[in-house]
C-alpha positions, 0 to 999 in steps of 0.5 A, a space after each residue: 114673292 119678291 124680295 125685299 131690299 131695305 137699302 133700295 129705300 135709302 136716299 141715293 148718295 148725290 157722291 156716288 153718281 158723281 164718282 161713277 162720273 168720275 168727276 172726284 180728284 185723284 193721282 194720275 200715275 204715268 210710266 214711260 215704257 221705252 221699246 228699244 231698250 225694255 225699260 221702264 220709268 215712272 214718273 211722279 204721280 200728279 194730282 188732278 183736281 176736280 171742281 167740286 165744292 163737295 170733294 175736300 181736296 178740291 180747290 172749290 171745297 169751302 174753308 168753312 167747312 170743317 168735320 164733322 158735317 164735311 165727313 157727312 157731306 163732302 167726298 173723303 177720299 181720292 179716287 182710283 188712280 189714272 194710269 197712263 203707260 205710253 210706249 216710247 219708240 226709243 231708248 231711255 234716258 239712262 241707256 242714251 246717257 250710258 250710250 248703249 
């Protein structure tokens, strides 16, 4: 006998499967790793926006819509982070200002 799952009967969020596309905004966290030297810097976090209409944080979203139809109908928050971690063949630029 199979069992039953009621949330399978739900409507599917249209939010959810773009979020899977990842097409929501978010911060992309970038940090220098310097390999001569073994340090680290990071970087200020950038927001990357998306172009949705239905993301609040996007240049698209609508000045008309306002809570609380937006919390049912627009995504509400940021998405996971990028990470971004290029290695760097050098010496940062504390040890080059320091001359190490």
């Amino acid at each position: 006998m199979a069992k039953e799952f009621p949330f399978l009967h739900q409507p599917f969020p249209w939010y959810s499967f773009i979020s899977l596309l990842g097409f929501m905004c978010c911060w992309r966290r970038v940090r220098h790793v310097y390999l001569q030297c073994n340090h680290a810097i990071n970087l200020p976090d950038d927001e990357i926006r998306c172009d949705s209409r239905n993301c609040k944080f996007s240049p698209n979203h609508p000045l008309d819509c306002v809570p609380p139809q937006c919390i049912k109908t627009c995504w509400q928050y940021h998405q996971y982070p990028q990470q971004y971690s290029p290695n760097i063949d050098g010496k940062c630029p504390n040890c080059i200002a320091a001359g190490r």
